[in-house]
C-alpha positions in Angstrom: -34.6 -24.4 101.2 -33.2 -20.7 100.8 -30.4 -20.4 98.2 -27.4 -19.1 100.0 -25.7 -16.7 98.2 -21.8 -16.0 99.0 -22.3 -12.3 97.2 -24.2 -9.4 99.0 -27.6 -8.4 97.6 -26.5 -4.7 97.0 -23.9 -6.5 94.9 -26.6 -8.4 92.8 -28.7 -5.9 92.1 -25.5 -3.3 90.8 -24.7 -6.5 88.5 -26.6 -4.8 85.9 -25.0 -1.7 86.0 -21.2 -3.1 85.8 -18.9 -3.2 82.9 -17.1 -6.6 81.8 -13.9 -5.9 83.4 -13.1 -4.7 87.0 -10.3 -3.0 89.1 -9.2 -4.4 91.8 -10.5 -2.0 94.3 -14.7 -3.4 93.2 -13.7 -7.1 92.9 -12.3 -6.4 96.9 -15.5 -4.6 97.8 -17.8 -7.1 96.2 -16.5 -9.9 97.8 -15.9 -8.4 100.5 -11.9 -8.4 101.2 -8.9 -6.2 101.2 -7.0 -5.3 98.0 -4.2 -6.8 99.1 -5.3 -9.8 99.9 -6.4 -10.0 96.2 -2.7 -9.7 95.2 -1.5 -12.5 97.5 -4.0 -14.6 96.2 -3.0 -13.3 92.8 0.5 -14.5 93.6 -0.2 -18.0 95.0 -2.4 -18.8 92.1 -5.2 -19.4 94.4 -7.7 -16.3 93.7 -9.9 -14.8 90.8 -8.6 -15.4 87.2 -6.8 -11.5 86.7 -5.3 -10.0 83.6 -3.1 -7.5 82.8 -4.4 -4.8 80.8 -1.1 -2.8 80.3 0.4 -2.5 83.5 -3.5 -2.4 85.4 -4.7 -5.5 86.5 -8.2 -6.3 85.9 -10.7 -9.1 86.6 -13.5 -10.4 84.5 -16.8 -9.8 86.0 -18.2 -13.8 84.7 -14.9 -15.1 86.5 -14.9 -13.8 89.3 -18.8 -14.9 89.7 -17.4 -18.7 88.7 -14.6 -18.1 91.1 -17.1 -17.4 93.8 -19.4 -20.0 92.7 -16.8 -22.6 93.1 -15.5 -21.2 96.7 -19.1 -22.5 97.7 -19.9 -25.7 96.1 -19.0 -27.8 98.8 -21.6 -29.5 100.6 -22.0 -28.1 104.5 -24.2 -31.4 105.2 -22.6 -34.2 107.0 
């Protein structure tokens, strides 16, 4: 069976070329969302693990892979 991957391939194959932490604006094009909606999930608790690097918010490149990871562990089979 095919893995299913929730990340785009261009976004696999640039893994190797990204630093450990992340700006807002890549973790919303890698995943494919606004940066907005990465700050209200930042404010309900409910996205990404972010910290605050002086006043900048960044994101952990091995996070938000977990993050993802988890978003799609459920099973689709019934």
């Amino acid at each position: 069976m095919p893995s299913l991957s929730p990340r785009p391939a261009r976004a696999t194959a640039d893994a190797s070329r990204r630093g450990p932490l992340a700006t807002p604006a890549e973790v919303a094009e890698y995943i494919g969302v606004p940066v907005k909606t990465l700050y209200q999930w930042k404010y309900r608790g409910i996205g990404p693990n972010v910290h605050k690097v002086g006043r900048h918010l960044r994101y952990r490149w091995t996070e938000v892979d977990a993050w993802l990871n988890a978003q799609a562990a459920y099973d689709l089979a019934v």
